[in-house]
N, C-alpha and C positions, 0 to 999 in steps of 0.2 A: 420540504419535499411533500408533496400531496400525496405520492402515489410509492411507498415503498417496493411494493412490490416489482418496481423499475427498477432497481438496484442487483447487481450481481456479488453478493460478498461470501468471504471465508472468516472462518477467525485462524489466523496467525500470530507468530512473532515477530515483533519490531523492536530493533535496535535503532540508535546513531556510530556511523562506523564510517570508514573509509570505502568508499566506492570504486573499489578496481575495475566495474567495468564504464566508465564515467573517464578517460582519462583525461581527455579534453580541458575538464575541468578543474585539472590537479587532482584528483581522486581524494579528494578532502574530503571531511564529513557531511553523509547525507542519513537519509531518516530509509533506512531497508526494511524490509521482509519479505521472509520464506514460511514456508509451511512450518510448523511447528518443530518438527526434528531437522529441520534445515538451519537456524540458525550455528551460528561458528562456537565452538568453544570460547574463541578470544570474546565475542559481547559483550559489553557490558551492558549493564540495569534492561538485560531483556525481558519484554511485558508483551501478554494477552492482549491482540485488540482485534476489535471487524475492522477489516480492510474492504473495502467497496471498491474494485476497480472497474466494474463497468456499468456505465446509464443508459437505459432505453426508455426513452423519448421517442415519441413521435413527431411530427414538425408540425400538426395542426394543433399539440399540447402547449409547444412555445409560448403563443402566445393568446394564452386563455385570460 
């Protein structure tokens, strides 16, 4: 990424856990995160990371 500053991140907690709201997909294991006092008791090996969910882009950056 050239341009950090295009990123929207937090630091959170991510597990691998069952996704109840996923049911479609059998609510098998997926890779979550909440805010730090959001994750569940049940967790397991829950870890500190940035989470980046959102990029801003402009569309004349595409394709520099």
């Amino acid at each position: 990424m050239r341009n950090p500053a295009q990123l929207s991140c937090a630091r959170v907690t991510a597990w691998v856990g069952d996704d109840a709201l996923l049911p479609w997909f059998g609510g098998g294991p997926a890779l979550l995160v909440a805010q730090p006092a959001g994750a569940p008791a049940s967790a397991q090996a829950p870890a500190q990371v940035i989470y980046c969910d959102v990029v801003r882009v402009r569309v004349d950056e595409l394709f520099l």
